[in-house]
C-alpha positions in Angstrom: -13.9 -25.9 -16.5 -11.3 -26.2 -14.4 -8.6 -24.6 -16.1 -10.9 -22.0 -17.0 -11.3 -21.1 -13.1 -7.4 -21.3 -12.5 -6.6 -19.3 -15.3 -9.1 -16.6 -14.4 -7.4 -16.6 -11.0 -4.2 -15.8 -12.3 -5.2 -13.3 -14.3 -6.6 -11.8 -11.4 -3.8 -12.4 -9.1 -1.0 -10.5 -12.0 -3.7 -7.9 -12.5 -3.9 -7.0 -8.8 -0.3 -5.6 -8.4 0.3 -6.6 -4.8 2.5 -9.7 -5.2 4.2 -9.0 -8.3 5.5 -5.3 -8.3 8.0 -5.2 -11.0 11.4 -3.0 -11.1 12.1 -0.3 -13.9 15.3 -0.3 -13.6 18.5 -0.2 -10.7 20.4 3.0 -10.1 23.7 2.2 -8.4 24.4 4.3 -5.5 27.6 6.2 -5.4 30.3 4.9 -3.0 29.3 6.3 0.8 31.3 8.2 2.8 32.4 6.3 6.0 34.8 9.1 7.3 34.7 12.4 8.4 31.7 14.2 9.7 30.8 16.1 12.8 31.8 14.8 15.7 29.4 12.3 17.4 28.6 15.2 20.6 28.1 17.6 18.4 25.8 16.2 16.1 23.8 14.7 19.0 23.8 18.4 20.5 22.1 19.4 17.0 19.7 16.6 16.5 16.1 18.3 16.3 13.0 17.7 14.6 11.9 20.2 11.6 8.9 20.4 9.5 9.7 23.2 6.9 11.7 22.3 4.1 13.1 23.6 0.8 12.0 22.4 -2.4 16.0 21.8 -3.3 16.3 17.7 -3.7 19.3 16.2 -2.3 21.8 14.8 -4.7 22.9 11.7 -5.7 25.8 11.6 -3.5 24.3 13.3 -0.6 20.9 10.3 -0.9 23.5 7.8 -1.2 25.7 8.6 2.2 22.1 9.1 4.0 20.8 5.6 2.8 23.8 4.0 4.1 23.8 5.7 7.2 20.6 4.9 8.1 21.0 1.3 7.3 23.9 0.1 5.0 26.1 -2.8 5.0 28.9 -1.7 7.2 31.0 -5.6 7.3 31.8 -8.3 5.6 29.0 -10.3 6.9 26.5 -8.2 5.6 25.7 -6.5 8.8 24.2 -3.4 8.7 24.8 0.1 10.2 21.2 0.0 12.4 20.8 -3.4 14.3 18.0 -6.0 13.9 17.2 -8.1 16.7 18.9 -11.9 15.6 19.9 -9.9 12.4 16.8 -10.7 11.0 17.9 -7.7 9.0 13.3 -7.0 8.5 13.3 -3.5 7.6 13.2 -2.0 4.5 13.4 1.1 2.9 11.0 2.9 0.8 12.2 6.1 -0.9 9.4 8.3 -2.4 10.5 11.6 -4.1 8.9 13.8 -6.8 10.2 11.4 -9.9 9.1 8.2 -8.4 9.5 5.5 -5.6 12.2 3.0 -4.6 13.6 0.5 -2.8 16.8 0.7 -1.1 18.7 -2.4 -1.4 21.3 -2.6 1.1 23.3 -5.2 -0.2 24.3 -3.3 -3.2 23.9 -0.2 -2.1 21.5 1.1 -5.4 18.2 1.6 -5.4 15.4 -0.2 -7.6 12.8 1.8 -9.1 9.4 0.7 -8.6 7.5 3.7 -10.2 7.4 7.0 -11.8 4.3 8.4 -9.5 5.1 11.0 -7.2 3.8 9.4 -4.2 4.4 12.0 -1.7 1.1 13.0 -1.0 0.4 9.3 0.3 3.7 9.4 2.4 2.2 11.0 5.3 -1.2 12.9 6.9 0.7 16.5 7.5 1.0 19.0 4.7 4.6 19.4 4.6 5.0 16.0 3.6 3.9 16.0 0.5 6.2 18.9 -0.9 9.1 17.9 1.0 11.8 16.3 -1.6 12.4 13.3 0.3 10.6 10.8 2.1 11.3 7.5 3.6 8.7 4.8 4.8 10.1 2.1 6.7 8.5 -1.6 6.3 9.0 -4.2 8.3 8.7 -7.6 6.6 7.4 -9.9 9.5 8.0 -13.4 7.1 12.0 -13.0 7.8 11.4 -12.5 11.6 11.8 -16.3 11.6 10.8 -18.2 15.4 9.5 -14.9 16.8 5.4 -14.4 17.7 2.8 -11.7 17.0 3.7 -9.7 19.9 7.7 -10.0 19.3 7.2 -8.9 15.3 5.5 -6.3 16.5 7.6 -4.8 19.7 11.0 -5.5 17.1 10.1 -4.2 13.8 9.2 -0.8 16.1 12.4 -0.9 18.0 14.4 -1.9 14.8 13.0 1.1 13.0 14.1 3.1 15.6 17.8 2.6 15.2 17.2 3.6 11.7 15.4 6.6 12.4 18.1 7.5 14.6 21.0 6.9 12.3 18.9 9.5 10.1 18.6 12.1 12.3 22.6 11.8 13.5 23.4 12.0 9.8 20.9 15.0 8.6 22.4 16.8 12.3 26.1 16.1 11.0 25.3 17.3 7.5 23.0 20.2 8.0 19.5 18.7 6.4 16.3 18.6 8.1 14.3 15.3 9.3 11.1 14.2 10.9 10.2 11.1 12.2 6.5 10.6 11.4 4.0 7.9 12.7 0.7 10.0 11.3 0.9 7.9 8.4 -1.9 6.0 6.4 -0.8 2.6 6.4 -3.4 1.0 4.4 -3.1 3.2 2.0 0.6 2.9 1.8 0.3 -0.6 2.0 -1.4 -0.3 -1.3 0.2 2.3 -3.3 3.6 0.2 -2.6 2.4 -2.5 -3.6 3.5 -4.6 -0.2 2.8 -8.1 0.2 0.5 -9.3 3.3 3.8 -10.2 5.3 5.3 -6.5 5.0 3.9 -4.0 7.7 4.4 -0.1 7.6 5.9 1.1 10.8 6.7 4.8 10.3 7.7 7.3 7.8 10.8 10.2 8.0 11.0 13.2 6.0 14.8 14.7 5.0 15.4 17.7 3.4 17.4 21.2 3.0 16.4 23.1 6.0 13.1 25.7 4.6 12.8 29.3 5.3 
């Protein structure tokens, strides 16, 4: 009887998705630029928010210097381009487009395929989002923010996304593309279409794309 019961669990456990989201496959990033650009006034001077896009998808090359701007590893040590309070290094990136969601691994700069869905229409509540090409959701994952309470994983993992966010919208001014910070975002929703464990919070979502008419 009761290795009927802890099979049944099990089977229940596998069949629900939420802890055991498994990879298609990995897509190695090409190598990011880390020179050039606009200079930092300028692109500070062009920093806006825009919610019309074209339908025109960003390339490989063009998702791969945005990922690492926003938070790649830019040392030795692993550190990345957006700080963490006590490099907790908590956030991660989920990358929804129209052929499937990701997640950005910074450490090897490639991103692992979750799914083939087009998930866009769950990446935010405003009706742009879910044609725009690109969408990111930051997650904060509050079982890394080792020694810190309720209140701290909460006031960090929105601070931390922040610097993220940023790095974003420096990049898309420098480069020409168009961004949004979002917070009007169903969280329990994307906390289920993800796939997130109990421990992984969503604290905002972005949109990027080519400028729309």
């Amino acid at each position: 009887m009761q290795r009927t019961v802890f099979f049944f669990l099990i089977v229940i456990l596998i069949s629900s998705g939420n802890l055991f989201s498994q990879e298609i496959e990995v897509l190695p990033l090409p190598e990011p630029q880390r020179t050039g650009g606009m200079p930092l006034f300028e692109a500070l001077d062009n920093r806006q928010s825009t919610r019309t896009y074209s339908p025109h998808a960003l390339n490989m090359h063009e998702l791969s210097n945005l990922l690492w701007a926003a938070s790649g590893v830019n040392r030795e040590d692993g550190r990345r381009t957006a700080p963490t309070a006590r490099n907790w290094q908590q956030i991660d990136i989920y990358v929804i487009t129209a052929n499937g969601w990701y997640l950005y691994d910074h450490t090897d700069h490639a991103l692992r395929k979750y799914g083939d869905q087009d998930l866009r229409e769950h990446a935010g509540t405003q009706d742009f989002v879910a044609t725009a090409p690109l969408n990111l959701i930051y997650v904060s994952d509050h079982d890394r923010m080792k020694g810190a309470s309720p209140e701290n994983r909460e006031f960090h993992s929105a601070t931390d996304v922040g610097f993220v966010a940023q790095n974003v919208y420096l990049f898309c001014a420098s480069e020409g593309f168009a961004t949004v910070v979002r917070g009007l975002v169903d969280r329990e929703k994307l906390h289920q279409v993800l796939n997130l464990r109990p421990s992984q919070h969503v604290v905002l979502g972005q949109t990027i794309g080519h400028p729309g008419n």
